[in-house]
N, C-alpha and C positions, 0 to 999 in steps of 0.2 A: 504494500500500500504506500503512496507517495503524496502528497497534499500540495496546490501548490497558492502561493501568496501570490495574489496582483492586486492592484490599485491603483485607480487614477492614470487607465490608459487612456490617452487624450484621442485616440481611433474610436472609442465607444463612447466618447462624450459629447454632448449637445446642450443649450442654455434649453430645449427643451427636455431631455430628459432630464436633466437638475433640478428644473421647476416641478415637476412630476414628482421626485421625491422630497422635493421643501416648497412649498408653494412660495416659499419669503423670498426664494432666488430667483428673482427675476433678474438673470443679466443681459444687457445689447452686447455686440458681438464684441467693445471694445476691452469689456469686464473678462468677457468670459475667455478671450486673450490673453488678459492679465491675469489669471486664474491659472490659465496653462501652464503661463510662465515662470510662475508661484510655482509650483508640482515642478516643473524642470529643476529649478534652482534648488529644489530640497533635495531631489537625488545624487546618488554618489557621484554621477557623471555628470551631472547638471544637465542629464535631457530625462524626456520622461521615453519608457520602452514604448514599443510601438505592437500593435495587435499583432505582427506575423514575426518581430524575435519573439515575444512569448510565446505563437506556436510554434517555432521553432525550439526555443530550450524545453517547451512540454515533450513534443516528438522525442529528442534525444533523450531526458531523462526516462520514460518509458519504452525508450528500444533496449535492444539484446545489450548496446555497447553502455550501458549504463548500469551499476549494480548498486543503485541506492535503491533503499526499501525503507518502511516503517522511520518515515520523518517528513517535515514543509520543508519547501523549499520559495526563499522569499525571491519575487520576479521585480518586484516592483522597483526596485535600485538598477539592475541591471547588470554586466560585467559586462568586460574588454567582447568575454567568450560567446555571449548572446548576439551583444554585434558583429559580429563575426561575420552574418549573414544566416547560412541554413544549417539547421543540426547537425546534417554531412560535414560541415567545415568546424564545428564546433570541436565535434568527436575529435574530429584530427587533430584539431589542436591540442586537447586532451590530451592524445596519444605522445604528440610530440613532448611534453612537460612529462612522462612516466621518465622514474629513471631506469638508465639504462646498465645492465649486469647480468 
């Protein structure tokens, strides 16, 4: 079993669906700009992940080349490895960082 943590991907978010879950957020699009950029600026890299690394690092973490079980895994920060591009390039990278003996 794997869990995995996301939040505040800026692909899934809309000043309508925020007012759907807060009726008080009404933002124009220049707020809700500034919202984004708010979420960029908190994470480690200062951007916010995007809806296809996270299905990218989901893919890899649930393939054969991944052997974590029984834990989260937090998406919402990101790493070097999720930009990467696709879970193919991830893995590899992976691979390359094992040491070698």
């Amino acid at each position: 079993m794997l869990g995995l943590w996301v939040a505040g991907i800026p692909d899934t978010m809309t000043p309508e669906r925020l007012a759907a879950v807060d009726s008080n957020m009404q933002l124009d699009e220049e707020a809700f700009q500034g919202l984004l950029d708010q979420l960029d600026g908190m994470r480690m890299l200062r951007r916010s992940p995007r809806l296809a690394e996270v299905v990218d690092m989901a893919t890899f973490l649930v393939s054969d080349r991944c052997a974590m079980t029984g834990t989260f895994t937090n998406l919402t920060g990101m790493s070097e490895l999720a930009s990467a591009g696709s879970a193919r390039h991830t893995g590899a990278r992976l691979r390359q960082t094992e040491p070698h003996g």
